[in-house]
C-alpha positions as CSV (number, residue, x, y, z in Angstrom):
1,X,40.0,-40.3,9.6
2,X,37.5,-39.0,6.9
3,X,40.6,-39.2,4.1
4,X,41.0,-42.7,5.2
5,X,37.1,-43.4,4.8
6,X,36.8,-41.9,1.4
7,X,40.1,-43.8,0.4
8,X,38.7,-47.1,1.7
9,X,35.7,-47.2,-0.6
10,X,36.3,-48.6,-3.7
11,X,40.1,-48.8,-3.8
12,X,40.5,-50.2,-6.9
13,X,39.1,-47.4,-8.6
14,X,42.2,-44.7,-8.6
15,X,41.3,-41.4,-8.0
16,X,38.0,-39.6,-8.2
17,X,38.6,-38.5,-4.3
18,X,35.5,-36.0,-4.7
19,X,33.1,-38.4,-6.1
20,X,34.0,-41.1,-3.3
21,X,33.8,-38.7,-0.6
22,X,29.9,-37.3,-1.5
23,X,29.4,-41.2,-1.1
24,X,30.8,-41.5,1.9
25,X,28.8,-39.0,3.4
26,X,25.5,-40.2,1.9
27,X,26.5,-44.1,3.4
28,X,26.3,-42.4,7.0
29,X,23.2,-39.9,6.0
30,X,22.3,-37.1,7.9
31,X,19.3,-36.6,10.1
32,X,15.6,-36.6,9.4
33,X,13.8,-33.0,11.0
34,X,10.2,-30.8,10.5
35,X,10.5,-27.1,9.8
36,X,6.7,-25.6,10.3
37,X,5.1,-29.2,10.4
38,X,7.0,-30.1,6.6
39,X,9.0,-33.4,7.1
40,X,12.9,-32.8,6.5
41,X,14.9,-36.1,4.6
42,X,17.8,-37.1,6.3
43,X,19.2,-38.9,3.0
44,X,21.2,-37.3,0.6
45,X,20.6,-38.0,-3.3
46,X,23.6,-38.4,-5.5
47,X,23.7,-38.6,-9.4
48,X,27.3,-39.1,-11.4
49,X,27.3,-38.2,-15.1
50,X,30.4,-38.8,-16.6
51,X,31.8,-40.7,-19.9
52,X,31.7,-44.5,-19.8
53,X,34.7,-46.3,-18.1
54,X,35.5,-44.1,-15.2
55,X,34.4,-46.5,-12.4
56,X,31.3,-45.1,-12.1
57,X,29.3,-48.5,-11.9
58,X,32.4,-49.9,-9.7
59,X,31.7,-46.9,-7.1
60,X,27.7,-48.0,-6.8
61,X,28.4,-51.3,-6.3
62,X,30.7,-51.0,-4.0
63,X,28.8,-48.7,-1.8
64,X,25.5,-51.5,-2.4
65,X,28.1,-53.6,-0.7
66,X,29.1,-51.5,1.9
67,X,25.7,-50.5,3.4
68,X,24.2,-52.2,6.2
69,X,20.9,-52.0,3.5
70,X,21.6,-51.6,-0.3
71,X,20.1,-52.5,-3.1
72,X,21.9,-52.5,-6.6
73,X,19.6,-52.4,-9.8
74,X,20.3,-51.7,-13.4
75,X,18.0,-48.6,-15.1
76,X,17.9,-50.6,-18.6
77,X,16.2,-54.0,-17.0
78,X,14.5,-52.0,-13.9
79,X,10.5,-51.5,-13.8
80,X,8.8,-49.0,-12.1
81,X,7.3,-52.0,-10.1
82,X,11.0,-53.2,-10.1
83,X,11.6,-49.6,-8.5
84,X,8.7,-49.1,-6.0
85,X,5.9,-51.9,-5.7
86,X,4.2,-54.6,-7.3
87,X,0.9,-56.0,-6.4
88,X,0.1,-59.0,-7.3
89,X,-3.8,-61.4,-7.4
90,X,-3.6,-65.1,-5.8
91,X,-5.1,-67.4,-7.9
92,X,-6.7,-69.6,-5.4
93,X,-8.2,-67.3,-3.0
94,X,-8.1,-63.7,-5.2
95,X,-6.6,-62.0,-2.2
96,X,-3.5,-59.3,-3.1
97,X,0.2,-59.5,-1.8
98,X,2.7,-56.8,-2.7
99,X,6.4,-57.4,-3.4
100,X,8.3,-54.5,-2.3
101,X,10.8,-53.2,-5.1
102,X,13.9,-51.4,-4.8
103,X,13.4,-48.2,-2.9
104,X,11.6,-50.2,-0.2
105,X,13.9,-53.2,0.3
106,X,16.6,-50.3,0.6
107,X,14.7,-48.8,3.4
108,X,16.9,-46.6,5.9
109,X,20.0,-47.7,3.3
110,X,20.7,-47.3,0.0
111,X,19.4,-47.7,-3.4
112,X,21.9,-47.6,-5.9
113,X,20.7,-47.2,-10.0
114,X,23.0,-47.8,-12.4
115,X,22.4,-46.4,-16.0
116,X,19.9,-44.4,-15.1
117,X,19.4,-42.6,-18.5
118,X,18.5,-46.1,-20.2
119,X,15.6,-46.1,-18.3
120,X,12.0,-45.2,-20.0
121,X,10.0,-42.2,-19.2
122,X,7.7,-44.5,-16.4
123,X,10.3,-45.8,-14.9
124,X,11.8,-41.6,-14.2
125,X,8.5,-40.7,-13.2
126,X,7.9,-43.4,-10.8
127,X,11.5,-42.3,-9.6
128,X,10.6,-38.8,-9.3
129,X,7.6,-39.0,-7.4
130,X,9.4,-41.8,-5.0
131,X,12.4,-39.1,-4.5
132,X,9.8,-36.3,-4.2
133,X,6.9,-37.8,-2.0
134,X,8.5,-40.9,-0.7
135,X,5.1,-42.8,-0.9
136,X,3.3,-45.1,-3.4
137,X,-1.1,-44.9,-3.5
138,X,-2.1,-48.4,-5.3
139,X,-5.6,-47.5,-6.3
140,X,-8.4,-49.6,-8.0
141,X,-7.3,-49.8,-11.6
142,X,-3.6,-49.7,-11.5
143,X,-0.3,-48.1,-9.5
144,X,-0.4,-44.6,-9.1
145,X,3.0,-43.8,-8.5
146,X,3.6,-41.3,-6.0
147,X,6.2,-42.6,-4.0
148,X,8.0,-39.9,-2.4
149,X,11.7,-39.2,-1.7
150,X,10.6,-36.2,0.5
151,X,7.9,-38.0,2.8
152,X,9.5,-41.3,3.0
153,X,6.6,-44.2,2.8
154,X,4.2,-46.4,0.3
155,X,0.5,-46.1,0.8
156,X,-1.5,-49.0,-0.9
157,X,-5.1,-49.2,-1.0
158,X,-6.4,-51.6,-3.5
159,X,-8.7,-54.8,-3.5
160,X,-9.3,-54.3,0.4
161,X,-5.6,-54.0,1.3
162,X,-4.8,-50.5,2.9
163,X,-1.2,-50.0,4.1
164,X,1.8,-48.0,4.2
165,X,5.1,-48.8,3.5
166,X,8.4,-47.2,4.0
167,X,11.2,-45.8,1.5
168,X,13.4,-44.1,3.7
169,X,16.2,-44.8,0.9
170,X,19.2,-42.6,-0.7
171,X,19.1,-42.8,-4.1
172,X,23.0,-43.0,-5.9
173,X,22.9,-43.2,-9.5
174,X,24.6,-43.2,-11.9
175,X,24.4,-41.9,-15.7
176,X,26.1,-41.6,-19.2
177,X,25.4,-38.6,-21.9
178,X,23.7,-39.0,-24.7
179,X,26.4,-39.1,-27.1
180,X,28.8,-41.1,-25.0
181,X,31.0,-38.0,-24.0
182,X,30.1,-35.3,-21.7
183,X,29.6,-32.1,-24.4
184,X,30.7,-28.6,-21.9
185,X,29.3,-26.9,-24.1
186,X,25.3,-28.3,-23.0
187,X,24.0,-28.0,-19.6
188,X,23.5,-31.5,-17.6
189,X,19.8,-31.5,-18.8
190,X,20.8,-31.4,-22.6
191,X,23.6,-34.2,-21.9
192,X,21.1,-36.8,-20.3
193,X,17.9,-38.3,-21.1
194,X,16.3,-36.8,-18.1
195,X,13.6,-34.2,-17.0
196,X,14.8,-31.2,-15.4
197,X,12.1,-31.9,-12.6
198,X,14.2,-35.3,-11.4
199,X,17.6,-33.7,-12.3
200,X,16.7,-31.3,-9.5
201,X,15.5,-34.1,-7.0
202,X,19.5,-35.1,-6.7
203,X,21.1,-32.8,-4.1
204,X,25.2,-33.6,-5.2
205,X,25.9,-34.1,-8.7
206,X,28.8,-34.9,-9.9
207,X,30.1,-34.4,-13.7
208,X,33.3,-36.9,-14.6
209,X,35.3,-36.0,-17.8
210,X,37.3,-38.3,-19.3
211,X,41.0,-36.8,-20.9
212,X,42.8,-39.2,-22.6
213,X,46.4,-38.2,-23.1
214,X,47.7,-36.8,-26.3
């Protein structure tokens, strides 16, 4: 049943059995626990490196459409209020309203980030600290981005507006090297424009070489 699954998602993509099956799993998550009063995740984080045309982008998408919740953004046009919250001033009577961004419209689902490495260092750190904390503190003066991947919820507290939103979300992404080609002879860190800090948030990762015949 599970080979049938993993072969249902994303047929038109040939191949890459491995890589479909981690997203499988992630689509039905796991379950949330404590351990000594610490909050467990239940959701799985996957990243796929890998040279450009190998169906990477296909594979996101298709699990954005597959999910009951998912969310499909693009790391080269994605904010970090795109990615977490904004919070925005009426005009007539001054009072604040927040937009959720992606991680909390993909609440208990999925947020899938394509071209992840195109994104700026903000936009990672705003990542991090969601995939890490799972929260987001709006204070006076601006966002303070500690949305958490580990605790699973927003808090905002700005302009008399105190509240707590959740971001129960799995995060799939997706990335190219630098160079265009996965180089063996680098570790991941040295291929991609990311910090070894949200390298390490992503539980599976998943390396795809391309081999063109001789």
């Amino acid at each position: 049943m599970f080979r049938l699954l993993v072969q249902s998602l994303c047929p038109t993509i040939y191949g890459q059995e491995l890589v479909k099956a981690g997203l499988t799993l992630c689509l039905f998550g796991g379950c949330s626990g404590s351990d000594d009063a610490v909050g467990i995740r239940g959701e799985a984080h996957i990243l796929v490196v890998g040279d450009p045309g190998l169906g990477k982008s296909q594979m996101l998408q298709a699990c954005a459409n597959i999910a009951p919740r998912g969310v499909f953004v693009c790391g080269n046009t994605a904010t970090s209020a795109g990615l977490t919250v904004s919070l925005t001033r009426e005009s007539g009577s001054g009072d604040y309203s927040l937009e959720g961004g992606a991680l909390v419209l993909a609440d208990r689902g999925v947020c899938c980030i394509d071209e992840l490495d195109k994104m700026q260092h903000a936009q990672h750190q705003a990542l991090l600290e969601g995939m890490e904390q799972q929260r987001i503190s709006v204070v006076k003066g601006g966002l303070a981005l500690l949305e958490g991947m580990e605790q699973q919820r927003i808090s905002v507290a700005k302009g008399g507006l105190v509240c707590t939103l959740p971001a129960r979300a799995a995060v799939l992404a997706a990335a190219n090297p630098v160079h265009g080609h996965y180089n063996k002879a680098k570790t991941v860190a040295e291929n991609l424009k990311i910090s070894a800090p949200l390298l390490s948030r992503f539980d599976l990762l998943f390396i795809l070489v391309d081999r063109p015949d001789e």
